[in-house]
VOVOTOR-475897 format. One record per residue (C-alpha): x, y, z; residue number from 1. Coordinates in steps of 0.1 Angstrom, whole numbers, m for minus. Example, Ala and Ser with C-alpha at 12.3 -4.5 7.8 and 13.67 -1.06 7.14 Angstrom:
<kemars>
<kemar x="123" y="m45" z="78" lumro="1"/>
<kemar x="137" y="m11" z="71" lumro="2"/>
</kemars>
This chain:
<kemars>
<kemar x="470" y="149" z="m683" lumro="1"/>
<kemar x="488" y="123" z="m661" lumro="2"/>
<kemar x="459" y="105" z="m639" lumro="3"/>
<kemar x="484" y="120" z="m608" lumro="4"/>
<kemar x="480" y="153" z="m619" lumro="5"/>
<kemar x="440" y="149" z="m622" lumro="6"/>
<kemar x="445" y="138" z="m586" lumro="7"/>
<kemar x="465" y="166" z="m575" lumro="8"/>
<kemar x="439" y="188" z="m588" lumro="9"/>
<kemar x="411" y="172" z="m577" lumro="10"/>
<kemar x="429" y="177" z="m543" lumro="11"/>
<kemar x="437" y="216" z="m551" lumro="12"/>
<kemar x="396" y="222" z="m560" lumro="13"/>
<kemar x="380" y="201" z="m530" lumro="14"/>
<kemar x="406" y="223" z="m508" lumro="15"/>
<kemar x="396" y="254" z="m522" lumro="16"/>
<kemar x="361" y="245" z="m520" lumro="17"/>
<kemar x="362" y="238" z="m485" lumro="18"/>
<kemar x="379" y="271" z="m476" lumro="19"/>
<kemar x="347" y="288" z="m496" lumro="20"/>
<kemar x="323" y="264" z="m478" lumro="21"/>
<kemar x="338" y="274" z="m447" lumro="22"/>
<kemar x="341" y="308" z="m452" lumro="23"/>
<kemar x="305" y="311" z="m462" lumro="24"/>
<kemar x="293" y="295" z="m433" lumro="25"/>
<kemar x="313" y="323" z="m416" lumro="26"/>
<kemar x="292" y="352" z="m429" lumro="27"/>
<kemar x="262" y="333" z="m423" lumro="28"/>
<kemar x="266" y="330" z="m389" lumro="29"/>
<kemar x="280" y="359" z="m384" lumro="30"/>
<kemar x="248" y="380" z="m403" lumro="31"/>
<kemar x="222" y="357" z="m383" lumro="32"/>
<kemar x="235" y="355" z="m352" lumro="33"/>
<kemar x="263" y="378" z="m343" lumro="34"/>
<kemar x="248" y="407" z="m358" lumro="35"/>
<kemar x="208" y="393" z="m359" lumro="36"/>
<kemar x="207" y="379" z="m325" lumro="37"/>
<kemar x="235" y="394" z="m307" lumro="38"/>
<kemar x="234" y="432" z="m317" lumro="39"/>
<kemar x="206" y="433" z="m295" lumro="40"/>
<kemar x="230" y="438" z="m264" lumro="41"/>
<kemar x="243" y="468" z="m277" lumro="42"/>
<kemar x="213" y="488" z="m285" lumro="43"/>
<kemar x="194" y="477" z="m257" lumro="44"/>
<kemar x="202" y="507" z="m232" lumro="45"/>
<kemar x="199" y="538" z="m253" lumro="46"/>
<kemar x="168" y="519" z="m265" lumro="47"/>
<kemar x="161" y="513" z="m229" lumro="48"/>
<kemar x="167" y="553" z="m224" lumro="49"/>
<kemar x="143" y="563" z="m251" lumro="50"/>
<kemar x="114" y="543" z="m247" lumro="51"/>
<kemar x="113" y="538" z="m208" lumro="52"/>
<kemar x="119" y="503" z="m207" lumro="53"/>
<kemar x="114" y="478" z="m176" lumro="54"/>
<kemar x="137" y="452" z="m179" lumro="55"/>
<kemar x="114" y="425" z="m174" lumro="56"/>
<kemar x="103" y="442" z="m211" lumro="57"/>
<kemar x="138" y="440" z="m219" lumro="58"/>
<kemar x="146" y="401" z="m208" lumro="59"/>
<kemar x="104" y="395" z="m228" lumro="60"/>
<kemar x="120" y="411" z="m259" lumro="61"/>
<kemar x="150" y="392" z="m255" lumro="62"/>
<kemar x="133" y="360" z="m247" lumro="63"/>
<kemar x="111" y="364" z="m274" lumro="64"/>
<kemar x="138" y="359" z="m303" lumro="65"/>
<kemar x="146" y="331" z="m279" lumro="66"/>
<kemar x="115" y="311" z="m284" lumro="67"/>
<kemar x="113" y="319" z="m322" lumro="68"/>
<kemar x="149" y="301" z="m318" lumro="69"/>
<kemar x="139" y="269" z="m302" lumro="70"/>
<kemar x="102" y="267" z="m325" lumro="71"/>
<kemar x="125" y="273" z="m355" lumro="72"/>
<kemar x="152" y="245" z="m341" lumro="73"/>
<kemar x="122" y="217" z="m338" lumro="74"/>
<kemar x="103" y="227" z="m367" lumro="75"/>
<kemar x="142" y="222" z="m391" lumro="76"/>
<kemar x="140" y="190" z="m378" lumro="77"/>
<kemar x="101" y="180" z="m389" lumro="78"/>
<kemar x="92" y="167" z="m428" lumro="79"/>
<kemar x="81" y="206" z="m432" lumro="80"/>
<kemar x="111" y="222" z="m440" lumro="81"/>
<kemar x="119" y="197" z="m473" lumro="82"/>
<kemar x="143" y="203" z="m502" lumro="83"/>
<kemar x="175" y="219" z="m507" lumro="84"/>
<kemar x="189" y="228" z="m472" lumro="85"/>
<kemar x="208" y="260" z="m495" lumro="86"/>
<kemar x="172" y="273" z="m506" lumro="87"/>
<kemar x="162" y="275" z="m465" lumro="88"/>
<kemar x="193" y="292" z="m454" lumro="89"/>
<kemar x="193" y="319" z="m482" lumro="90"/>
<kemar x="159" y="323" z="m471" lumro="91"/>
<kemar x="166" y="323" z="m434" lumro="92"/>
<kemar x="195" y="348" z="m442" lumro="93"/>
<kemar x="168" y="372" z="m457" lumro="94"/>
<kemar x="144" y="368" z="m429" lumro="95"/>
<kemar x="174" y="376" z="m404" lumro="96"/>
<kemar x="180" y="406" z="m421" lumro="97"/>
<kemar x="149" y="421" z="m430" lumro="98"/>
<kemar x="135" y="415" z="m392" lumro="99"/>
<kemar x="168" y="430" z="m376" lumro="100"/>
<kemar x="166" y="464" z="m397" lumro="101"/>
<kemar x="125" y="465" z="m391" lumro="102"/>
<kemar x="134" y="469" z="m356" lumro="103"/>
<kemar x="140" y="505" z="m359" lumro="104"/>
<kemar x="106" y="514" z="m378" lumro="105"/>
<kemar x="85" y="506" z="m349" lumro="106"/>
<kemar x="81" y="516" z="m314" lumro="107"/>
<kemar x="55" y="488" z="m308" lumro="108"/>
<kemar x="61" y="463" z="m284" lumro="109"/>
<kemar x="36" y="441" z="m298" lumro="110"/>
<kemar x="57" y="443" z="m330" lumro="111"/>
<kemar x="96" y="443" z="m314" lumro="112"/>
<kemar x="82" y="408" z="m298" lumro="113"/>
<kemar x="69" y="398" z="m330" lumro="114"/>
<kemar x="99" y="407" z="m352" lumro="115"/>
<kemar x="120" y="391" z="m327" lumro="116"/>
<kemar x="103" y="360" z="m326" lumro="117"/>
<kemar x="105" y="358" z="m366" lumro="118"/>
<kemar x="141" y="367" z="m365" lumro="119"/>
<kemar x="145" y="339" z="m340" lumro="120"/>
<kemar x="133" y="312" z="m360" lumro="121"/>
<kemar x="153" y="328" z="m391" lumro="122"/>
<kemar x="185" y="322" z="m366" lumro="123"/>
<kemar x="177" y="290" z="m358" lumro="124"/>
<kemar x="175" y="281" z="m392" lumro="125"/>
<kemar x="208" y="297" z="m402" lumro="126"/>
<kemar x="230" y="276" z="m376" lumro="127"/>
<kemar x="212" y="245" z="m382" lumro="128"/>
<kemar x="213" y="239" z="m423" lumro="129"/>
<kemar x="245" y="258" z="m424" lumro="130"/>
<kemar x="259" y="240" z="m396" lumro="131"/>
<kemar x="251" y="210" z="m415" lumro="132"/>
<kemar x="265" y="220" z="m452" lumro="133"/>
<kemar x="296" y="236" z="m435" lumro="134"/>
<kemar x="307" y="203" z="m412" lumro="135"/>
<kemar x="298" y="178" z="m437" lumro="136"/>
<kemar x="313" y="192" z="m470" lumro="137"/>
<kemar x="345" y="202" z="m448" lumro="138"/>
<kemar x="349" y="163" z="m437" lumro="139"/>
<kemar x="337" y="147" z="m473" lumro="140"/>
<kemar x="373" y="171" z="m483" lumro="141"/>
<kemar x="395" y="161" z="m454" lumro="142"/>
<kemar x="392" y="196" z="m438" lumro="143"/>
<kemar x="373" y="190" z="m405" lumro="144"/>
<kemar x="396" y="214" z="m386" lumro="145"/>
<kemar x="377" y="242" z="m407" lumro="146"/>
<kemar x="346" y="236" z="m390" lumro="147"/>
<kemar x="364" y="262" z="m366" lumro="148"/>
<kemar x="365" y="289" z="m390" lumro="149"/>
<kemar x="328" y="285" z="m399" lumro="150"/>
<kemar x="318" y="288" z="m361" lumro="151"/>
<kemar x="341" y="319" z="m358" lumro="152"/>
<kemar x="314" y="333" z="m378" lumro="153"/>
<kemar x="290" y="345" z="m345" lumro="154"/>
<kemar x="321" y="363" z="m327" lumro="155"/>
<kemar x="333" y="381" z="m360" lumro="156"/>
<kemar x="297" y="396" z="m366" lumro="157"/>
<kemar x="293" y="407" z="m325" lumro="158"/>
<kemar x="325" y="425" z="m328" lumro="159"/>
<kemar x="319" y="440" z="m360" lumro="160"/>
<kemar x="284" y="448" z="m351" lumro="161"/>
<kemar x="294" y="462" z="m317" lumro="162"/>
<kemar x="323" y="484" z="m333" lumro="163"/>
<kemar x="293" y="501" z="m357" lumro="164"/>
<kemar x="271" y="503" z="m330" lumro="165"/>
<kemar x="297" y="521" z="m311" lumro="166"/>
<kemar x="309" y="545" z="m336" lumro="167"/>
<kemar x="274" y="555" z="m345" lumro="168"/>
<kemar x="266" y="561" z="m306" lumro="169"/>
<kemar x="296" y="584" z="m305" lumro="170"/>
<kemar x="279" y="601" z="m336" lumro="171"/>
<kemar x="252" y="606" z="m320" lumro="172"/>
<kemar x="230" y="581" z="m339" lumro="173"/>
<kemar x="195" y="571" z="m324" lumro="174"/>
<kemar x="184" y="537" z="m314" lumro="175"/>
<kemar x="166" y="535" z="m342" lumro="176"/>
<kemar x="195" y="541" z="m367" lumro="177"/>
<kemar x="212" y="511" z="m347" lumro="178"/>
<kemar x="185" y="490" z="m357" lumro="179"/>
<kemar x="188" y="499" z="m399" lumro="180"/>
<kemar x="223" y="501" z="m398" lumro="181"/>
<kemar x="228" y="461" z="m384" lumro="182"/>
<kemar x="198" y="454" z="m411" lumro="183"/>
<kemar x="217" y="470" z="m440" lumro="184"/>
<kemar x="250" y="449" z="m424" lumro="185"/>
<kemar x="232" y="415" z="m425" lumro="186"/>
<kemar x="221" y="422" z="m458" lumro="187"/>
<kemar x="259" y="424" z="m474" lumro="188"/>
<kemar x="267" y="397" z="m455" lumro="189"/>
<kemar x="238" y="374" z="m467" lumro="190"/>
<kemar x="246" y="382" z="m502" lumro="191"/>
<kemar x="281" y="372" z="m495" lumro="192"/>
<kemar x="272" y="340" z="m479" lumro="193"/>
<kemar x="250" y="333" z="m506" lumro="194"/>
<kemar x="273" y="336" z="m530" lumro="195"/>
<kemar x="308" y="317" z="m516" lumro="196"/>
<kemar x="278" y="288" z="m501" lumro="197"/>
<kemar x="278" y="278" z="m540" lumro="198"/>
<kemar x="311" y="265" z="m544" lumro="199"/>
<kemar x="326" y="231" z="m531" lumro="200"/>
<kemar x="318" y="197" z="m535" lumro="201"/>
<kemar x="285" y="188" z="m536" lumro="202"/>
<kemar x="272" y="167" z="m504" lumro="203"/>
<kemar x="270" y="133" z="m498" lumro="204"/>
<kemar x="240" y="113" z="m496" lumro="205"/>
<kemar x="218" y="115" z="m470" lumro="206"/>
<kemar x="198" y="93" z="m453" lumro="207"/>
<kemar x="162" y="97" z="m450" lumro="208"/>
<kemar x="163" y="104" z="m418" lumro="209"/>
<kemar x="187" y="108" z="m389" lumro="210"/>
<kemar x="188" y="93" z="m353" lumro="211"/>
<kemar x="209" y="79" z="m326" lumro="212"/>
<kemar x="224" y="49" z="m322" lumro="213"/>
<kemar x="211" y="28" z="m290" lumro="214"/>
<kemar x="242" y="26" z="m273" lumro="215"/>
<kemar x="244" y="68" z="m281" lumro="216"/>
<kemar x="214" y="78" z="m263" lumro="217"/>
<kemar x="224" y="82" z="m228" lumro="218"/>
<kemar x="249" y="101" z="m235" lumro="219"/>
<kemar x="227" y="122" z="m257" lumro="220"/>
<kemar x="206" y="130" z="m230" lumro="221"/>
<kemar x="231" y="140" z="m210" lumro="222"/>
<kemar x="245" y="161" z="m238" lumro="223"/>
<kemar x="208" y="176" z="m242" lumro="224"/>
<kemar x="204" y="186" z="m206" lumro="225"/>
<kemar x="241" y="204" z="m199" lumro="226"/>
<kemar x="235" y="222" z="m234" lumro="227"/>
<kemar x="202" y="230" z="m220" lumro="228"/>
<kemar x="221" y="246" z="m188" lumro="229"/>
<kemar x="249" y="264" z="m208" lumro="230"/>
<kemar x="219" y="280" z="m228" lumro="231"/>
<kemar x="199" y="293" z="m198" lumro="232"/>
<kemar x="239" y="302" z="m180" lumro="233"/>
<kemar x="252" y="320" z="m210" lumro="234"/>
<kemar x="220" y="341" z="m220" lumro="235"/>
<kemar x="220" y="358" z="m192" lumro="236"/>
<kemar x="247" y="378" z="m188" lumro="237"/>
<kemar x="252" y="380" z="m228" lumro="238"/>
<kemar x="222" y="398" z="m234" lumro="239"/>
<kemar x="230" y="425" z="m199" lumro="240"/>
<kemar x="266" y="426" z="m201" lumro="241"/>
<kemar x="264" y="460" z="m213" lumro="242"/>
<kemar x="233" y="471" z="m198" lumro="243"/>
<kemar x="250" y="460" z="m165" lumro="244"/>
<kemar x="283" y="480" z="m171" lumro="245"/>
<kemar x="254" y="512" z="m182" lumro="246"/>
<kemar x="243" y="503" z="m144" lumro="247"/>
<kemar x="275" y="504" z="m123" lumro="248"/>
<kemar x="292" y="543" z="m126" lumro="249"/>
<kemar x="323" y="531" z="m120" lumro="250"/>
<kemar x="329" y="513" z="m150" lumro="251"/>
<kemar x="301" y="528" z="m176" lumro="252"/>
<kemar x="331" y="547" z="m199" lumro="253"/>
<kemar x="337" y="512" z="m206" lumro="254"/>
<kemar x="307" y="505" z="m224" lumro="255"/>
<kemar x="319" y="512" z="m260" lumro="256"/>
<kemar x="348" y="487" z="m255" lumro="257"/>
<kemar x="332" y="459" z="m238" lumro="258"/>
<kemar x="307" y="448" z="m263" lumro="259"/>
<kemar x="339" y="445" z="m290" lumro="260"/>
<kemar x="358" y="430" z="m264" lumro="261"/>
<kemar x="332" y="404" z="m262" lumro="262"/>
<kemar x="333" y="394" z="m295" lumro="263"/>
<kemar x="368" y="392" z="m303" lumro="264"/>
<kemar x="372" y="368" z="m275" lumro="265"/>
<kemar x="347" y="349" z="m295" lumro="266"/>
<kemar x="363" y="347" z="m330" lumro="267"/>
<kemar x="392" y="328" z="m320" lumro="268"/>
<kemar x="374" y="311" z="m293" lumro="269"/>
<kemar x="361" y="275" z="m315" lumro="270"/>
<kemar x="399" y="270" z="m323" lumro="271"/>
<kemar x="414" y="273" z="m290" lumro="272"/>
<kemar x="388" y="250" z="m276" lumro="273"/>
<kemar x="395" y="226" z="m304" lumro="274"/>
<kemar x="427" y="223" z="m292" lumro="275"/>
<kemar x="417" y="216" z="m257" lumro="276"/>
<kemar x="393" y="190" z="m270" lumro="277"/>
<kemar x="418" y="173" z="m288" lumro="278"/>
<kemar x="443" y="169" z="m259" lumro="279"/>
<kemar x="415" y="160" z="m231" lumro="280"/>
<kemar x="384" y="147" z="m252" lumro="281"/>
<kemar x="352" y="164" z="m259" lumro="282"/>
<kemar x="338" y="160" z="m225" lumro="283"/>
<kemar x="365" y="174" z="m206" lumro="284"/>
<kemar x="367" y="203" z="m230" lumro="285"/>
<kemar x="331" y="209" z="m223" lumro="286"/>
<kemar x="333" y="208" z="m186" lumro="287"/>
<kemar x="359" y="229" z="m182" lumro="288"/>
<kemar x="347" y="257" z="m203" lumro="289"/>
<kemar x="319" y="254" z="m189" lumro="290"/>
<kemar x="335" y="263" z="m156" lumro="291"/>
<kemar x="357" y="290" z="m170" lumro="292"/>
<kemar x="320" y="308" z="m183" lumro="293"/>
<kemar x="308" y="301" z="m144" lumro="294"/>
<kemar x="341" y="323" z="m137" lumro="295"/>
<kemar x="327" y="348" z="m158" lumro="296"/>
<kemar x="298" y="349" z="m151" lumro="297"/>
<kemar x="304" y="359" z="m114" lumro="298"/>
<kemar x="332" y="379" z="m123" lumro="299"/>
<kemar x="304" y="401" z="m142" lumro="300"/>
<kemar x="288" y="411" z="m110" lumro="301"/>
<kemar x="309" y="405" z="m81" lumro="302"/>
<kemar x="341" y="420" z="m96" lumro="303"/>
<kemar x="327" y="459" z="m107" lumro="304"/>
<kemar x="359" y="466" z="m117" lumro="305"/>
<kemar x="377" y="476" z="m152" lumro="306"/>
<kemar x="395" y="442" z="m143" lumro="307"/>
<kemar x="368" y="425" z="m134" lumro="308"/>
<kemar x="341" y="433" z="m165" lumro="309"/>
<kemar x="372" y="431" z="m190" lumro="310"/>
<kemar x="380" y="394" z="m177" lumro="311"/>
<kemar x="341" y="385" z="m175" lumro="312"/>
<kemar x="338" y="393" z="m211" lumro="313"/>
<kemar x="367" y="377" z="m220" lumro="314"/>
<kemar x="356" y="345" z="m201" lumro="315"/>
<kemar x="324" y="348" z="m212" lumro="316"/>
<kemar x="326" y="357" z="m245" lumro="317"/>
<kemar x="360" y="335" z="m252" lumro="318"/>
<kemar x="338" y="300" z="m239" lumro="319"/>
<kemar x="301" y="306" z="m254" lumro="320"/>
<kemar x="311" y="297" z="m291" lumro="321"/>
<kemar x="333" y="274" z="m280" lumro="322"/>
<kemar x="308" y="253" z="m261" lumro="323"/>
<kemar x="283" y="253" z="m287" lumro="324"/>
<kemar x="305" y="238" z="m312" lumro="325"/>
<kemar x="319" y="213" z="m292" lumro="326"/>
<kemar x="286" y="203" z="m285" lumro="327"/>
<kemar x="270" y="204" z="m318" lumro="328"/>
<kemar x="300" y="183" z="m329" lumro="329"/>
<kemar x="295" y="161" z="m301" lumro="330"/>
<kemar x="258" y="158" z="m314" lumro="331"/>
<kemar x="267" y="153" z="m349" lumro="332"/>
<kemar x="291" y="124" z="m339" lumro="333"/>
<kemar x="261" y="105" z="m317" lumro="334"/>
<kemar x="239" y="104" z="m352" lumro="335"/>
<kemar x="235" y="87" z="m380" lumro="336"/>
<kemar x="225" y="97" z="m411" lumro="337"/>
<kemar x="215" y="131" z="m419" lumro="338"/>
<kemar x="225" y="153" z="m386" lumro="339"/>
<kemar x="200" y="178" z="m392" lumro="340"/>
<kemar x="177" y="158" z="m367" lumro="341"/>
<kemar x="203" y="158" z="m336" lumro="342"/>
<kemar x="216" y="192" z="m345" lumro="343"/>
<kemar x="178" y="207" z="m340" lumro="344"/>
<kemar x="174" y="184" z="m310" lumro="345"/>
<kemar x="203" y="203" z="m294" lumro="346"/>
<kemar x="195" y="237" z="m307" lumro="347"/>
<kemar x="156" y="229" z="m288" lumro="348"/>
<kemar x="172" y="221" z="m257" lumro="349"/>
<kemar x="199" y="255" z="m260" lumro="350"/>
<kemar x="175" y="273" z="m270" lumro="351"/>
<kemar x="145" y="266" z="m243" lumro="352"/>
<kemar x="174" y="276" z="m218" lumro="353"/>
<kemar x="174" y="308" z="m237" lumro="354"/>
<kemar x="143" y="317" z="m231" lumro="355"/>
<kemar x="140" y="311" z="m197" lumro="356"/>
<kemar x="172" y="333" z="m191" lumro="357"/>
<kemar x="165" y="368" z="m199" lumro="358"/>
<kemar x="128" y="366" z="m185" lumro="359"/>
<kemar x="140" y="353" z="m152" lumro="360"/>
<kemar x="166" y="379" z="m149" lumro="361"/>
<kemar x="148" y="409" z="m162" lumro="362"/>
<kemar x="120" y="396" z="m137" lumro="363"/>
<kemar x="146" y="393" z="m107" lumro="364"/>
<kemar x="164" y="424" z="m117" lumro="365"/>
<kemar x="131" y="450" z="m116" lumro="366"/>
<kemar x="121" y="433" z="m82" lumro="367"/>
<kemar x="158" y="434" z="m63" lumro="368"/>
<kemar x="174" y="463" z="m83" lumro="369"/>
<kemar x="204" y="443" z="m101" lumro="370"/>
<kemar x="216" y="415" z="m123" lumro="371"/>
<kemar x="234" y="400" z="m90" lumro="372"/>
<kemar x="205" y="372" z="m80" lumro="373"/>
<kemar x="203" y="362" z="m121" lumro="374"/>
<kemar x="239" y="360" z="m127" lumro="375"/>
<kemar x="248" y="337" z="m94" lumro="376"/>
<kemar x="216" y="313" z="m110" lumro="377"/>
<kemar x="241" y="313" z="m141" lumro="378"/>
<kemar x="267" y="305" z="m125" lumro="379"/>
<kemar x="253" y="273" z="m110" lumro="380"/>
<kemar x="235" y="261" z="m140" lumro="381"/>
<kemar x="265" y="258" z="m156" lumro="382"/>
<kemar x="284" y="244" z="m129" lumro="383"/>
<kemar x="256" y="217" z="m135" lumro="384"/>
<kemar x="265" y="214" z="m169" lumro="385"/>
<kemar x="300" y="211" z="m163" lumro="386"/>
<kemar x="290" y="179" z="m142" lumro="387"/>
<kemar x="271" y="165" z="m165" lumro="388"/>
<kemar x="295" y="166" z="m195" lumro="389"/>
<kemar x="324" y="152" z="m171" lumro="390"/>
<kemar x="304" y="117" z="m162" lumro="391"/>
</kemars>
């Protein structure tokens, strides 16, 4: 074989490789956090229905995954979590799915905060060491523009997951069934991931430990602090979008749909940002999606309105993903060495943002009667954000 031909193919298998790489970190995503994380949104008013819920309950249960999200972020990035980053996410992925199905075999509080918490720190997991097997294998083959696909990954699994859990309402199924059908889901889809996350080109070195650059930290900080905003702006309305549209009778038929909508505004979200950030520069991209969110955000209460909750979750859902990959790549291009240490960093600072969200909103929403008070909070947290990115 001509050493051009051994070069061609070399070519052809790191290219296929990366596609499978990519596509793996996909489903792993997508089992984690669209359907692990996110499926809660969905379930949570007949589950609200059946079991009397307040919704400061609600926002605790919510901001209970939260937390198990940012302790899971800071303890990927400690000497604890050693050794193959593969043999953590397949067992991340299993934790994911074990703790969403065991959602419906309780009716304890005590264990819905605890499961969520665990499941949490599984998600956490799952976006950080895929994260960081996906982006770097994808630029060691030349294929960086697939880091898109692999973040695509949380808005196919919400609109999947939200189709099921719409057609099993309609059924008639219980919130319980909700629960072990999403388990059952993450499950094929972790044995998928598992299976294409073996193939590609093996990683490059790493170095023993990753960090920022001197000049790098400033705008690190800033970085940390408007991610930090986006989480607490975002969370909000994406965990009582639907429980909002179950509140308002003018637009409740459209609870099935909205969910969905949701999602598939987030699938082809990470791309169309790209693009953005390519033409204007990271920054730019940031700040103005954050602004577009703000939009939606408002939009979600002030606008009760087929119109108005159709172009919230659009905004909404269609910015989310999109922010959180352009900064995770923001953060991945600020360090040195392994990026498992920035990436964490930014998932703390996302993630305590999290868990302040639903809390305060469920909190403000059982003392004033609506989501209004919360949402407007949103929107100027990540008008913040937006300003912060920009300088």
């Amino acid at each position: 074989m001509s050493p051009m031909r051994s070069q061609v193919d070399a070519a052809g298998s790191r290219h296929t490789g990366a596609i499978a790489i990519a596509l793996g970190g996909l489903i792993a995503l997508a089992a984690a956090i669209g359907v692990g994380r996110f499926v809660y949104t969905p379930i949570l008013p007949p589950m609200v229905e059946a079991l009397r819920l307040s919704g400061s309950l609600a926002g605790l249960i919510a901001s209970a995954n939260f937390l198990g999200y940012l302790i899971g972020a800071l303890v990927a990035a400690t000497p604890v979590v050693a050794g193959p980053r593969r043999f953590w996410l397949v067992g991340a992925l299993a934790v994911s799915a074990i703790t969403t199905g065991g959602m419906g075999l309780t009716q304890s509080l005590p264990l819905f905060l605890l499961l969520r918490f665990v499941g949490g720190v599984a998600s956490a997991f799952v976006l950080i060491f895929a994260s960081a097997i996906v982006l770097e294998r994808v630029a060691v083959a030349g294929r960086a523009g697939l880091a898109a696909l692999h973040f695509a990954g949380v808005g196919t699994g919400i609109a999947v997951s939200a189709a099921m859990v719409a057609v099993l309402l309609h059924a008639g199924g219980s919130w319980q069934s909700l629960w072990l059908a999403s388990g059952a889901l993450s499950v094929a889809a972790a044995l998928a991931a598992t299976v294409l996350l073996r193939h590609g080109d093996p990683p490059p070195p790493l170095a023993a430990r990753g960090g920022v650059g001197q000049g790098s930290s400033r705008s690190l900080l800033r970085l940390l602090a408007a991610y930090g905003l986006f989480g607490f702006g975002y969370v909000i309305t994406a965990t009582f979008l639907v429980a909002i549209v179950r509140g308002t009778p003018e637009i409740r038929s459209l609870e099935p749909a909205i969910w969905v909508t949701f999602g598939v505004a987030a699938a082809p979200s990470i791309a169309f940002w790209s693009l953005i950030a390519a033409r204007l520069g990271i920054a730019a991209a940031f700040a103005l999606a954050c602004v577009a969110e703000a939009a939606g955000v408002a939009m979600s209460v002030a606008w009760p309105s087929a119109a108005g909750i159709f172009l919230a979750a659009i905004l909404v859902g269609g910015t989310f993903m999109g922010l959180t990959a352009l900064g995770l790549e923001r953060a991945r291009a600020l360090a040195s060495g392994d990026p498992r240490r920035v990436l964490a960093l930014m998932t703390g600072a996302f993630g305590l943002g999290q868990i302040i969200g639903p809390a305060f909103a469920g909190a403000v929403s059982d003392w004033l009667g609506g989501f209004a008070v919360p949402s407007f909070a949103a929107m100027l947290a990540l008008l913040v954000a937006a300003v912060l990115a920009w300088r």
